[in-house]
PDB file as gemmi writes it, atoms N, CA and C in Angstrom:
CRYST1    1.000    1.000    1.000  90.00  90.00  90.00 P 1                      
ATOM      1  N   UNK A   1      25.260  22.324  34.079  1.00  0.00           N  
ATOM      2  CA  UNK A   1      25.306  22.636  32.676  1.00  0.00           C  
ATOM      3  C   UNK A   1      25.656  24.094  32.566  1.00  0.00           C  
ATOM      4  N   UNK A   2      26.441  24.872  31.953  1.00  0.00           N  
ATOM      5  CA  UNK A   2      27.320  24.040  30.808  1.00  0.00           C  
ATOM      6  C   UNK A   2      28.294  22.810  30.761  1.00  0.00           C  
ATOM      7  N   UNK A   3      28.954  21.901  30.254  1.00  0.00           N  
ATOM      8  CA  UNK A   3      29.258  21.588  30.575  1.00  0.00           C  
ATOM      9  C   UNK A   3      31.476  22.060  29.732  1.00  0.00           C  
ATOM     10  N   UNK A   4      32.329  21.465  30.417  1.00  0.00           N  
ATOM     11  CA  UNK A   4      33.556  22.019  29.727  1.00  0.00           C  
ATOM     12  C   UNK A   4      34.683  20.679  29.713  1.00  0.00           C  
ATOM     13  N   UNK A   5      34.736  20.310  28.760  1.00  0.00           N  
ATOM     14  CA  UNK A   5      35.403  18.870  28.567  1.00  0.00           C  
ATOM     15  C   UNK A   5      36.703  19.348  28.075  1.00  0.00           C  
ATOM     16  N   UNK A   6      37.726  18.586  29.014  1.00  0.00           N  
ATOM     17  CA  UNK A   6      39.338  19.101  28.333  1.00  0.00           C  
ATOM     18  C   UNK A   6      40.106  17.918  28.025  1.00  0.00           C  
ATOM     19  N   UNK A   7      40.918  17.649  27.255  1.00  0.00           N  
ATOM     20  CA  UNK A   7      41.775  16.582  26.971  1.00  0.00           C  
ATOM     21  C   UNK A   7      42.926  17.586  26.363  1.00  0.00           C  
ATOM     22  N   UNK A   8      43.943  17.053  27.204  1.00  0.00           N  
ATOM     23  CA  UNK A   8      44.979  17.416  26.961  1.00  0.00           C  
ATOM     24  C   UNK A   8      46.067  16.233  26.734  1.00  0.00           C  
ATOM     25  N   UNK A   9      47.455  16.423  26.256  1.00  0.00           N  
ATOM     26  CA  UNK A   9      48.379  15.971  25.876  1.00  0.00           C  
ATOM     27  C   UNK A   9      49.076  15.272  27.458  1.00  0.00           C  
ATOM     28  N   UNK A  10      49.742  14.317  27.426  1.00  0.00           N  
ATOM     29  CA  UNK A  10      50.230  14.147  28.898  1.00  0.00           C  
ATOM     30  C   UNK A  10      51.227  14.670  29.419  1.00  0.00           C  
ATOM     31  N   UNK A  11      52.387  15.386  28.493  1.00  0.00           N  
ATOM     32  CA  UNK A  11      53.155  15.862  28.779  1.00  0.00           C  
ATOM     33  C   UNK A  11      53.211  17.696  28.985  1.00  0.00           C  
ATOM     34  N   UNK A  12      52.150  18.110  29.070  1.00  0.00           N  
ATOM     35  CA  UNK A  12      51.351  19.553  29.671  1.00  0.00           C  
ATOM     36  C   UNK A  12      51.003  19.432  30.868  1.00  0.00           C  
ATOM     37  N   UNK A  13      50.926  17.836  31.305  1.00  0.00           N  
ATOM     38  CA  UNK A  13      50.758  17.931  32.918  1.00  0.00           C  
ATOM     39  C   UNK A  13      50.763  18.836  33.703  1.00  0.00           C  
ATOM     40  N   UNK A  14      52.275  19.143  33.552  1.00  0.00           N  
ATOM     41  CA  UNK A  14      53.196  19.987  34.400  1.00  0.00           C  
ATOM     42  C   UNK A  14      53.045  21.508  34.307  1.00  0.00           C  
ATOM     43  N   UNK A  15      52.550  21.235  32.705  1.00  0.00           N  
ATOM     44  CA  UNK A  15      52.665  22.938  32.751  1.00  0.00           C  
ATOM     45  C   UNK A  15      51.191  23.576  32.499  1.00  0.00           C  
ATOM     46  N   UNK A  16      50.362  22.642  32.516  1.00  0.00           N  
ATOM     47  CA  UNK A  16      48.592  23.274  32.297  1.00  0.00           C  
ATOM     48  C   UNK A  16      48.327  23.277  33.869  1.00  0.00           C  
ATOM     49  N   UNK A  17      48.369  24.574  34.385  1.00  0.00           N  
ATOM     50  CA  UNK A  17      46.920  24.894  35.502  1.00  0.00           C  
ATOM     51  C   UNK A  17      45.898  24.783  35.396  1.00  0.00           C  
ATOM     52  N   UNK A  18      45.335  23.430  35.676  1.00  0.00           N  
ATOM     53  CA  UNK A  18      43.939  23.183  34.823  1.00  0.00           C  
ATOM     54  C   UNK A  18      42.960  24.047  36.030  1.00  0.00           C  
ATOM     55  N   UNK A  19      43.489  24.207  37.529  1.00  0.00           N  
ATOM     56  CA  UNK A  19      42.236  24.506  38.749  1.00  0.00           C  
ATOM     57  C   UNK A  19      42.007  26.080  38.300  1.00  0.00           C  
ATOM     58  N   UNK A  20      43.340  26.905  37.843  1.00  0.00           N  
ATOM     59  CA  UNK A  20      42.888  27.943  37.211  1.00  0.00           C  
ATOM     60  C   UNK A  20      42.563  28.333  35.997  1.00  0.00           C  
ATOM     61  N   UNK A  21      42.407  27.549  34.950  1.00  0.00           N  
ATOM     62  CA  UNK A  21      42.019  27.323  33.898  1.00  0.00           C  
ATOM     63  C   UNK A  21      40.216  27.662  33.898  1.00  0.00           C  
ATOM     64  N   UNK A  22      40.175  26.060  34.731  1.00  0.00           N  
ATOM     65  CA  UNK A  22      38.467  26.237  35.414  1.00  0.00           C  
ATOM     66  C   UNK A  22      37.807  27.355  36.045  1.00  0.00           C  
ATOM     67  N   UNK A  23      38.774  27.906  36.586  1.00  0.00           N  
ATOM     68  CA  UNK A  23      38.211  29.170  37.723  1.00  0.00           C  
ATOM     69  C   UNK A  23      38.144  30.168  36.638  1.00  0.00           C  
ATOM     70  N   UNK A  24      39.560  30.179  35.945  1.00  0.00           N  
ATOM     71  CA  UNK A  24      38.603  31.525  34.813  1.00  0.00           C  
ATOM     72  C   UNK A  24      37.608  31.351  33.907  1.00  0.00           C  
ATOM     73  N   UNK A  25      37.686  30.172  33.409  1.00  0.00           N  
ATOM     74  CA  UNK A  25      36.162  29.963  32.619  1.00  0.00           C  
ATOM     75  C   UNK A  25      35.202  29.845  33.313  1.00  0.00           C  
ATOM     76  N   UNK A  26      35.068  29.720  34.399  1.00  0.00           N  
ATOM     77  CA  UNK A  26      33.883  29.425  35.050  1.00  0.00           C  
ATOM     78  C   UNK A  26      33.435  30.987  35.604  1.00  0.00           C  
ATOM     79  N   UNK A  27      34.517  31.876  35.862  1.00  0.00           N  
ATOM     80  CA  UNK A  27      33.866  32.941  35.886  1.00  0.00           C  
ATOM     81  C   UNK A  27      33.560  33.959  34.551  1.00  0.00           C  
ATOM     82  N   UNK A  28      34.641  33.438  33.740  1.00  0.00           N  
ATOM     83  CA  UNK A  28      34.396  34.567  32.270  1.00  0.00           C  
ATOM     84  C   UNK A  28      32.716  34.186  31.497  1.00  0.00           C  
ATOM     85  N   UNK A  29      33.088  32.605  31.775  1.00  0.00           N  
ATOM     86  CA  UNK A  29      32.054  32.488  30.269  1.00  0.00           C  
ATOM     87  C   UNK A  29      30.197  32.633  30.816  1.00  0.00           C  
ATOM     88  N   UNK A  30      30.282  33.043  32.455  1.00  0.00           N  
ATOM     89  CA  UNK A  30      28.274  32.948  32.533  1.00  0.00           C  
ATOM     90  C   UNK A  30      27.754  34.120  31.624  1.00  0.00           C  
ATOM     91  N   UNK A  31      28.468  35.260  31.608  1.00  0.00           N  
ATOM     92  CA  UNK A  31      28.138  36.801  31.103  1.00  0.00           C  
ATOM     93  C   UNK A  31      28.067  36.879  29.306  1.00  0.00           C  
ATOM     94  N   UNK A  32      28.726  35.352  28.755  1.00  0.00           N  
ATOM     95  CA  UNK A  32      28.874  35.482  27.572  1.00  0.00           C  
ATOM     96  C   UNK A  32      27.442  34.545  27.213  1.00  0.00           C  
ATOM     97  N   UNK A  33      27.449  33.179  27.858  1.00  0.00           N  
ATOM     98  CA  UNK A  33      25.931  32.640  27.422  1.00  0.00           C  
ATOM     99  C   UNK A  33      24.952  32.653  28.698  1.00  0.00           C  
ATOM    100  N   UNK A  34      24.691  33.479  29.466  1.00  0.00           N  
ATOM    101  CA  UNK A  34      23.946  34.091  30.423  1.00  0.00           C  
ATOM    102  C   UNK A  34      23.286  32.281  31.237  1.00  0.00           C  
ATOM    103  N   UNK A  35      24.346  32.217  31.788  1.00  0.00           N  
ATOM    104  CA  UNK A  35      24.196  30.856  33.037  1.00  0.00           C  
ATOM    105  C   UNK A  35      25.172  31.275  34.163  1.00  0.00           C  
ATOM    106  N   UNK A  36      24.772  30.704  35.086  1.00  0.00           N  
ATOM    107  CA  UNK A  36      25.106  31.117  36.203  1.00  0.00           C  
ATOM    108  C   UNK A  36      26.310  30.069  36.444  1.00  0.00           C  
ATOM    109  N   UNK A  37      27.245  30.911  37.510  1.00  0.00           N  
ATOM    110  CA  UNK A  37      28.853  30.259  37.202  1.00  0.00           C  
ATOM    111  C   UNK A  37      28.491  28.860  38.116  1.00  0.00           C  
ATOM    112  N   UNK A  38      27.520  28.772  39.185  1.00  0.00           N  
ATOM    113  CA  UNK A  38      27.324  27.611  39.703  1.00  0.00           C  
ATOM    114  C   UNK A  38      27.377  26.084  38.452  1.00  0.00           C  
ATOM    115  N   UNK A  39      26.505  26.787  37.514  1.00  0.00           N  
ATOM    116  CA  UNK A  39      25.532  25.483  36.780  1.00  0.00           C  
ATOM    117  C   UNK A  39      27.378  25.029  35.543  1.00  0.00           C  
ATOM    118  N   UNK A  40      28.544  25.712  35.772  1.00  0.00           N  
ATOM    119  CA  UNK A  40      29.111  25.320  34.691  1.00  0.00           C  
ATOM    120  C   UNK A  40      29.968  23.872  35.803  1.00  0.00           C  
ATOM    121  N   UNK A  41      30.434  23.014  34.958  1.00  0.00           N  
ATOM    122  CA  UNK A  41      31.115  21.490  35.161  1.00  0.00           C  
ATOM    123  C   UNK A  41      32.334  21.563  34.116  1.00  0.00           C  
ATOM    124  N   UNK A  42      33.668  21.247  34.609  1.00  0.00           N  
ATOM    125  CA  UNK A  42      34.563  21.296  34.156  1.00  0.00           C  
ATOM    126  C   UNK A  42      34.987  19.958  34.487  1.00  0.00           C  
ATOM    127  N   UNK A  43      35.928  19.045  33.108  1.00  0.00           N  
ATOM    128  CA  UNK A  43      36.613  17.773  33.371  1.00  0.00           C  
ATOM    129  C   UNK A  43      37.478  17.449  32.893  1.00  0.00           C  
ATOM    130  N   UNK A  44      38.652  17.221  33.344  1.00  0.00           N  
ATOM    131  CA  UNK A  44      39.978  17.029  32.558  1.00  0.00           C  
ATOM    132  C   UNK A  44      40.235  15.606  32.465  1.00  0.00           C  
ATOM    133  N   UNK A  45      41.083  15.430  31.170  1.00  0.00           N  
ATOM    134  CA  UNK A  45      41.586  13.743  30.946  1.00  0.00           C  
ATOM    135  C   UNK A  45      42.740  14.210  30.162  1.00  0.00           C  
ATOM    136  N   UNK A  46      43.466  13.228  30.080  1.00  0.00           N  
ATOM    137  CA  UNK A  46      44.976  13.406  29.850  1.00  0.00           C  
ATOM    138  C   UNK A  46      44.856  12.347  28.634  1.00  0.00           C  
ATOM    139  N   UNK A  47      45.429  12.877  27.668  1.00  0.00           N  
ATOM    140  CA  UNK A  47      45.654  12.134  26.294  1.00  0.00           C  
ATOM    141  C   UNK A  47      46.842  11.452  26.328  1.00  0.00           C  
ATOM    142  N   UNK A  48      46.891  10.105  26.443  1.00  0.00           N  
ATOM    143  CA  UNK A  48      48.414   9.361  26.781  1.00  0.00           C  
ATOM    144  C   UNK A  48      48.915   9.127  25.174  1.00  0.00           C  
ATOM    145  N   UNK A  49      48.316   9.100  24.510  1.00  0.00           N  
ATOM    146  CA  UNK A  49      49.166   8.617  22.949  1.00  0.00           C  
ATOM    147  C   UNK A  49      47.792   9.628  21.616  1.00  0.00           C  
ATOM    148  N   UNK A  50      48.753   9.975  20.954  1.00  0.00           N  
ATOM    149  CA  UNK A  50      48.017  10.793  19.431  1.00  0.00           C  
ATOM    150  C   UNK A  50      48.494  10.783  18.373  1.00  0.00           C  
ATOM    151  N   UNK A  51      48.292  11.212  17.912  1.00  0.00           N  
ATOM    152  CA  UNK A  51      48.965  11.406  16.077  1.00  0.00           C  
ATOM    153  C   UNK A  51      48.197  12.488  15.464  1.00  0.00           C  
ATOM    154  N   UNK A  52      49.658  13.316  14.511  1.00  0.00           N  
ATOM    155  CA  UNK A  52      48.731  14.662  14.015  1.00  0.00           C  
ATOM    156  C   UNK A  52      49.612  14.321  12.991  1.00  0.00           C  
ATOM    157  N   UNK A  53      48.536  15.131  12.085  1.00  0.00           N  
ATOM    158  CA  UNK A  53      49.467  15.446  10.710  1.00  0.00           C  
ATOM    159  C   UNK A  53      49.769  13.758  10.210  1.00  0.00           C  
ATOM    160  N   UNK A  54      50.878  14.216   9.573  1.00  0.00           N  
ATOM    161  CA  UNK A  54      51.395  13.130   8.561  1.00  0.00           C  
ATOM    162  C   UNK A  54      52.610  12.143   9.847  1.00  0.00           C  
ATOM    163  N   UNK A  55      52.342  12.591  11.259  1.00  0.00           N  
ATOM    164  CA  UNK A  55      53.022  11.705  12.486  1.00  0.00           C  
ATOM    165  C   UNK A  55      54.070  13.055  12.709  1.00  0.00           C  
ATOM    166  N   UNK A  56      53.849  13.767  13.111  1.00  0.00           N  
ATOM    167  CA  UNK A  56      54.618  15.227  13.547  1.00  0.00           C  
ATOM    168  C   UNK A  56      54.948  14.596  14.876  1.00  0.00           C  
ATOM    169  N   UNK A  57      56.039  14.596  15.354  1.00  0.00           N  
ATOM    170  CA  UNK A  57      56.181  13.852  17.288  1.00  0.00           C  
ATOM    171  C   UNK A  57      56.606  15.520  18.071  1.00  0.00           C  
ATOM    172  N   UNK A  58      56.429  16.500  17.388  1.00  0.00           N  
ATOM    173  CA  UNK A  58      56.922  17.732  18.910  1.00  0.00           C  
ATOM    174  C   UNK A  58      55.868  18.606  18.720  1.00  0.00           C  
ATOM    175  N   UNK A  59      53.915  17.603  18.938  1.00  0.00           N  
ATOM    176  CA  UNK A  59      53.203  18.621  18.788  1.00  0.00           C  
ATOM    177  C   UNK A  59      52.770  17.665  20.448  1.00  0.00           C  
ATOM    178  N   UNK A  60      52.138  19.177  20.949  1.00  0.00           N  
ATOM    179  CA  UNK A  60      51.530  18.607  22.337  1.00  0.00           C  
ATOM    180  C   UNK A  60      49.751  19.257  22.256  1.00  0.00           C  
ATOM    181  N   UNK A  61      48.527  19.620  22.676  1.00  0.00           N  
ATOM    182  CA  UNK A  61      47.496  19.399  22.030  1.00  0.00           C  
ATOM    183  C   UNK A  61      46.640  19.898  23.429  1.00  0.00           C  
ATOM    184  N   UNK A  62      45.896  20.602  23.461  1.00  0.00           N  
ATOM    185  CA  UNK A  62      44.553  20.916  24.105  1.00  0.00           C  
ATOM    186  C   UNK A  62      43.548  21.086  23.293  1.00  0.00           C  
ATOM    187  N   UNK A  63      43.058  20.106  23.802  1.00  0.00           N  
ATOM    188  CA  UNK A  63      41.186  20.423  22.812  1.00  0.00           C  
ATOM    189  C   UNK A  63      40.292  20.633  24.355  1.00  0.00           C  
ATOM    190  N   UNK A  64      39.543  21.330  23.879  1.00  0.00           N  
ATOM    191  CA  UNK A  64      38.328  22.086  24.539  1.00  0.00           C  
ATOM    192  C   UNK A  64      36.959  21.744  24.455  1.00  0.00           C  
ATOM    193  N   UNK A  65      36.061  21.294  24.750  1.00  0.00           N  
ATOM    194  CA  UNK A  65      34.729  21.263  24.281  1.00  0.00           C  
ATOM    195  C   UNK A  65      33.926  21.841  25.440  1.00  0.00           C  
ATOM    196  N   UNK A  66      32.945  22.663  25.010  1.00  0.00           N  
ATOM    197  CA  UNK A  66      32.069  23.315  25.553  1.00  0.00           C  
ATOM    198  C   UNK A  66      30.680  23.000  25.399  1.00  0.00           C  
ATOM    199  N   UNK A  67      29.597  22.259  25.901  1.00  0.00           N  
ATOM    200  CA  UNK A  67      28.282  22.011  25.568  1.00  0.00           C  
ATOM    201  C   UNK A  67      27.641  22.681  26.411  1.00  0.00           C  
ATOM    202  N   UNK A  68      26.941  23.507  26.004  1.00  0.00           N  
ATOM    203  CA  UNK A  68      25.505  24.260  26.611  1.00  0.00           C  
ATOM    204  C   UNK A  68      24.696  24.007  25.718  1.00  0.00           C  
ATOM    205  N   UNK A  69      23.824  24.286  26.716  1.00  0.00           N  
ATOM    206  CA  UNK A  69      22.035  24.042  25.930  1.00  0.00           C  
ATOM    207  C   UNK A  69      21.344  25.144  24.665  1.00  0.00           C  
ATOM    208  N   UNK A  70      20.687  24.878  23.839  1.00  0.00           N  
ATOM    209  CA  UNK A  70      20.471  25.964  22.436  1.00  0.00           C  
ATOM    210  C   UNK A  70      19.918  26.699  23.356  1.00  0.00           C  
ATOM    211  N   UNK A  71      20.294  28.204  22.060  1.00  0.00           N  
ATOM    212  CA  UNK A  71      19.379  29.413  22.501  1.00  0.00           C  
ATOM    213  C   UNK A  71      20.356  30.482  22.354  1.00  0.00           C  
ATOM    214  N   UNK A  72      21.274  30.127  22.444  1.00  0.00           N  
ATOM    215  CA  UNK A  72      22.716  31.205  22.201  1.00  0.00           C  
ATOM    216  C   UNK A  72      22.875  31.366  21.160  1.00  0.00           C  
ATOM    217  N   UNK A  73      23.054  32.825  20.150  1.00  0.00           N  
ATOM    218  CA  UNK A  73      22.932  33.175  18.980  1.00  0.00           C  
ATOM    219  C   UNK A  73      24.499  33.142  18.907  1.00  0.00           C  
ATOM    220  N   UNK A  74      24.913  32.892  17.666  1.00  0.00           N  
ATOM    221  CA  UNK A  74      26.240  32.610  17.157  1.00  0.00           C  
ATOM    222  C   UNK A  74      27.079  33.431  17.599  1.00  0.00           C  
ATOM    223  N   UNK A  75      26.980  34.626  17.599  1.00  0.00           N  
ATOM    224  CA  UNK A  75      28.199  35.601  18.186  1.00  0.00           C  
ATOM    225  C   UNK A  75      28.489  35.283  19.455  1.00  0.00           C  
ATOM    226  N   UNK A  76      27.090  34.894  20.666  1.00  0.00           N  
ATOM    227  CA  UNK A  76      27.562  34.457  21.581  1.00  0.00           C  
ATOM    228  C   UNK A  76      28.387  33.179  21.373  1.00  0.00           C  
ATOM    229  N   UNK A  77      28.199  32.064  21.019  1.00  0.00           N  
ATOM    230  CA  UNK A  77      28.888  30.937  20.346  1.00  0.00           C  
ATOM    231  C   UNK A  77      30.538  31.161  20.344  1.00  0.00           C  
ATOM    232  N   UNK A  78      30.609  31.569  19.388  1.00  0.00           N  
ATOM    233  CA  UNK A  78      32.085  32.109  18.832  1.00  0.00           C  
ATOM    234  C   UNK A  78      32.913  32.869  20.102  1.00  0.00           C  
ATOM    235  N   UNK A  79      32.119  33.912  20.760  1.00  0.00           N  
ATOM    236  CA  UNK A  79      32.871  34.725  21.449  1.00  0.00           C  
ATOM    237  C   UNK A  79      33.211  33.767  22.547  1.00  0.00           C  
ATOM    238  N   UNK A  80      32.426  33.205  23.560  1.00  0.00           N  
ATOM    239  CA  UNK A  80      32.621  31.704  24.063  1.00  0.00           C  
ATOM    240  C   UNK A  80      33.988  30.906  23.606  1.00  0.00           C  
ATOM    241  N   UNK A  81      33.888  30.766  22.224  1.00  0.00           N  
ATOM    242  CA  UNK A  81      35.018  29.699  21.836  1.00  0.00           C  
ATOM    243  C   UNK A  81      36.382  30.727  21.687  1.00  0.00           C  
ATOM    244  N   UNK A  82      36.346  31.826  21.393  1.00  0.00           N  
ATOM    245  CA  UNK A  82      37.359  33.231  21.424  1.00  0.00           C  
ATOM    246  C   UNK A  82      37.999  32.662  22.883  1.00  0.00           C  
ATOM    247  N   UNK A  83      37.000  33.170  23.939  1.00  0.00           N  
ATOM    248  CA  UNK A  83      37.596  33.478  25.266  1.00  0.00           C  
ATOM    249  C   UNK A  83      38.079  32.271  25.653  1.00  0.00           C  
ATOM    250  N   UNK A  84      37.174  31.054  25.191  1.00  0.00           N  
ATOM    251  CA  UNK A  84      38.072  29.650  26.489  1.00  0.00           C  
ATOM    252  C   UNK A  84      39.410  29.530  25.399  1.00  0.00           C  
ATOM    253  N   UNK A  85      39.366  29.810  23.977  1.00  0.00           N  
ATOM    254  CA  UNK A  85      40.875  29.651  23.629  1.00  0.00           C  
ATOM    255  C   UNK A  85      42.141  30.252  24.530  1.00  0.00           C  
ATOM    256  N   UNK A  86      41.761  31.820  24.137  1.00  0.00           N  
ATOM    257  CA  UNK A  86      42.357  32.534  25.473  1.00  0.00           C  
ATOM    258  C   UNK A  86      42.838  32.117  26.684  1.00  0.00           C  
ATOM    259  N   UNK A  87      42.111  31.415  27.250  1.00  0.00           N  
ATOM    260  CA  UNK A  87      42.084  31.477  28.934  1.00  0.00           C  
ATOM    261  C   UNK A  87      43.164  29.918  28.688  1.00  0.00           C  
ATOM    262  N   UNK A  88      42.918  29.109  27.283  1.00  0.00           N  
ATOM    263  CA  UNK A  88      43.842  28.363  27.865  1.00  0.00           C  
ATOM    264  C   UNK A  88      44.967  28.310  27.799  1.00  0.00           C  
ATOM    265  N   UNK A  89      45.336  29.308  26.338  1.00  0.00           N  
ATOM    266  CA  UNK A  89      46.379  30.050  26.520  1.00  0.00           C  
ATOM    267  C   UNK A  89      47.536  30.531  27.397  1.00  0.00           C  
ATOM    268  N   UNK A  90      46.518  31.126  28.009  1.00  0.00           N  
ATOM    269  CA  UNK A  90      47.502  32.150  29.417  1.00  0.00           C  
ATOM    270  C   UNK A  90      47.495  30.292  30.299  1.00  0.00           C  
ATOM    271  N   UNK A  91      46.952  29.497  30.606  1.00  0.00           N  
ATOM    272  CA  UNK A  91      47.054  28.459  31.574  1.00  0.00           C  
ATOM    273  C   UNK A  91      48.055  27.596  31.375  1.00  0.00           C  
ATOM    274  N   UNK A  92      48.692  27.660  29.857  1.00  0.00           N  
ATOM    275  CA  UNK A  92      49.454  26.215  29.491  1.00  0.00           C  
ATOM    276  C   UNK A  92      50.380  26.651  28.591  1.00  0.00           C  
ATOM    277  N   UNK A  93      51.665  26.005  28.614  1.00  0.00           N  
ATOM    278  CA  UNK A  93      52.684  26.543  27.840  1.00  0.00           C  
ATOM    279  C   UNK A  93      53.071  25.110  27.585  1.00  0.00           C  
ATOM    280  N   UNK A  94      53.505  24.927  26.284  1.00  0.00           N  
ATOM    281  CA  UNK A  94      54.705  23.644  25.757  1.00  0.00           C  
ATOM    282  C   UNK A  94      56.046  23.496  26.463  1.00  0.00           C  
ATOM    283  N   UNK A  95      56.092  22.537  26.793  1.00  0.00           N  
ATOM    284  CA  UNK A  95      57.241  22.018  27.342  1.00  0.00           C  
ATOM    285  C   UNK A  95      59.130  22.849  25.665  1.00  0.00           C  
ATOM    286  N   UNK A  96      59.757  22.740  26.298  1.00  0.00           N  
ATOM    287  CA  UNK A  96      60.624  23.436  25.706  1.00  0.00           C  
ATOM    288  C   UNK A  96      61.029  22.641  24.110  1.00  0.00           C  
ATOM    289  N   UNK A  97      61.448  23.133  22.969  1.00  0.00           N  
ATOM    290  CA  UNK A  97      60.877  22.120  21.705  1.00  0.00           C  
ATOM    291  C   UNK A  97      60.073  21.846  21.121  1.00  0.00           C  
ATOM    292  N   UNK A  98      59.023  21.914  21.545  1.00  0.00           N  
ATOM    293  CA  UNK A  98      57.634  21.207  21.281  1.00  0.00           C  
ATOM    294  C   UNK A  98      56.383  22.139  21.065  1.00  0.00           C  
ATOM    295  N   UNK A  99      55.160  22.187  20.148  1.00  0.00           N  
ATOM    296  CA  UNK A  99      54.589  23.360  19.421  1.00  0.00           C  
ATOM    297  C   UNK A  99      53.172  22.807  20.111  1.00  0.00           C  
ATOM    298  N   UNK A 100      52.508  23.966  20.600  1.00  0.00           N  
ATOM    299  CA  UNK A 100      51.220  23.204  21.390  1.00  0.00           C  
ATOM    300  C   UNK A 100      50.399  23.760  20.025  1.00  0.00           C  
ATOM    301  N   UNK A 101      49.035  23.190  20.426  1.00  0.00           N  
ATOM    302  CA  UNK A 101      48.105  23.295  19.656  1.00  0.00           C  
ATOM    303  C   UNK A 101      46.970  23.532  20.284  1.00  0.00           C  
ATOM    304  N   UNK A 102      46.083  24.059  20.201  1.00  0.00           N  
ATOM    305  CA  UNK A 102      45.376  24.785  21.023  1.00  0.00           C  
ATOM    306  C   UNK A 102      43.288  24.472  20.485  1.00  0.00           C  
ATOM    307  N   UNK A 103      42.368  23.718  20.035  1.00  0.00           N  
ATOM    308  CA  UNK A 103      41.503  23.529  20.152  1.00  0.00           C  
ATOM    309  C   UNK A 103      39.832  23.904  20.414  1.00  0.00           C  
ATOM    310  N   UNK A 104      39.165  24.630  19.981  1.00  0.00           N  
ATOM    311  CA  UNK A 104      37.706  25.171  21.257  1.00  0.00           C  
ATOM    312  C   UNK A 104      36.765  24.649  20.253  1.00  0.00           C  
ATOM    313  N   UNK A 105      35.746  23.510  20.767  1.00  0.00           N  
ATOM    314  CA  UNK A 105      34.630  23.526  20.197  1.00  0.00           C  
ATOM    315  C   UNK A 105      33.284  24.182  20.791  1.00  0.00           C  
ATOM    316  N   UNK A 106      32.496  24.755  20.266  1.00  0.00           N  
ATOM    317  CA  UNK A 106      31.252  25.029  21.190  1.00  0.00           C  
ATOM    318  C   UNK A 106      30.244  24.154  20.389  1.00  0.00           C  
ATOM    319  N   UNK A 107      29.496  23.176  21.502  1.00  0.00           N  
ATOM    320  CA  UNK A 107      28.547  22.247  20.707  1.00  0.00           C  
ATOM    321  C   UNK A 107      27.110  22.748  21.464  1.00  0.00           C  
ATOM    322  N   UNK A 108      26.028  22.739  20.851  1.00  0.00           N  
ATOM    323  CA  UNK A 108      24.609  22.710  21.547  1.00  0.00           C  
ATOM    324  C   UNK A 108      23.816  21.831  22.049  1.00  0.00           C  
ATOM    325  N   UNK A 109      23.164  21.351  22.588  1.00  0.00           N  
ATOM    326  CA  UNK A 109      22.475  20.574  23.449  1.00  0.00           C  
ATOM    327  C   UNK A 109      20.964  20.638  23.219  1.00  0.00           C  
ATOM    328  N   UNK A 110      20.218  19.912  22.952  1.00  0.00           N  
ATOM    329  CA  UNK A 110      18.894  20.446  23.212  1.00  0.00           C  
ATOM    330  C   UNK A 110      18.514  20.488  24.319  1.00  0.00           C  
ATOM    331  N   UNK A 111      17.971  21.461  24.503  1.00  0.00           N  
ATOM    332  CA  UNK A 111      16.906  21.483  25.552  1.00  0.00           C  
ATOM    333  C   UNK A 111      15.781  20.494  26.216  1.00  0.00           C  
ATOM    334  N   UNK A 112      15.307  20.312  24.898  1.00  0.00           N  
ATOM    335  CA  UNK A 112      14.187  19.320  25.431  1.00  0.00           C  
ATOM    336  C   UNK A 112      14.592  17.877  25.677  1.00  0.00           C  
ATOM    337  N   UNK A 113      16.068  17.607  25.344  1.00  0.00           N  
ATOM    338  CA  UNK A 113      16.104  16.433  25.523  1.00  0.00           C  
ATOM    339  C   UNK A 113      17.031  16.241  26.830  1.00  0.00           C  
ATOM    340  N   UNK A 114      17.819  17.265  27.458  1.00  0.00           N  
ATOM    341  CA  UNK A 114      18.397  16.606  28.175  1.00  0.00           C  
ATOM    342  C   UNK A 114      17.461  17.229  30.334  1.00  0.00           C  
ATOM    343  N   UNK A 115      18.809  15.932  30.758  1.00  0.00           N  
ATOM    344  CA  UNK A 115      17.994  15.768  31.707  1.00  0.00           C  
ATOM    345  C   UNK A 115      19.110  15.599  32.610  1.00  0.00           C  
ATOM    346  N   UNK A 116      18.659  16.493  34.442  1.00  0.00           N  
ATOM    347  CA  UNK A 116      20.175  16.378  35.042  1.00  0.00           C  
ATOM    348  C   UNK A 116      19.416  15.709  36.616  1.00  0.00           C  
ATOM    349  N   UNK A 117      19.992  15.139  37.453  1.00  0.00           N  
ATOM    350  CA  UNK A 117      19.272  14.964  38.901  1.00  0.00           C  
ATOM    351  C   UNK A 117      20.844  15.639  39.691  1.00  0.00           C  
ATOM    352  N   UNK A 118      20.113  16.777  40.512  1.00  0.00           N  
ATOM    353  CA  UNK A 118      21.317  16.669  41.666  1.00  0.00           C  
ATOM    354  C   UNK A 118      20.795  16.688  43.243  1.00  0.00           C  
ATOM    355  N   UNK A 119      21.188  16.169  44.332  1.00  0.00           N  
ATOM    356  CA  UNK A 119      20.883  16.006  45.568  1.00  0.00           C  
ATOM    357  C   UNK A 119      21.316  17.470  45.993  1.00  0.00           C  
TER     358      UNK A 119                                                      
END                                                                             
């Protein structure tokens, strides 16, 4: 935990570095909600079909989600959702034609409810 959920467009394949994507969030964001870069989990899935707008066809799409556990006061929050915009930025470019769109949610977790086992 944290955890960092990505869905991207399928045709960014090629051009999203997702291993360095991960590596910079995983080192930028412990200093912003004070967790250690071990405890963050990163997971990518590829969006095979979407629709935006009123059916726009030359948009391509990264959404972001970020869940950590409460306790992080909003500025941390935001600045979090600032930087992984950023980072995915510099990681992914639109194929030539085509207008990316870019995504960051930061969601909270309770504490008391969740629960992890690792060996």
């Amino acid at each position: 935990m944290p955890f960092v959920h990505v869905e991207y467009s399928e045709r960014l394949a090629e051009t999203f570095d997702r291993q360095a994507f991960a590596r910079d969030v995983h080192a930028a964001a412990p200093g912003i909600v004070d967790a250690p870069a071990a405890a963050f989990k990163s997971r990518f899935r590829r969006i095979e079909e979407s629709y935006f707008g009123e059916g726009e066809d030359d948009i391509d799409a990264v959404f972001v989600q970020l869940s950590i556990l409460t306790g992080r006061t909003q500025e941390a929050r935001e600045r979090l959702a600032e930087t992984v915009r950023d980072l995915t930025l510099k990681h992914v470019t639109a194929p030539q034609g085509r207008r990316l769109h870019v995504m960051v949610e930061v969601r909270e977790m309770e504490r008391e409810s969740y629960r992890f086992h690792k060996d």
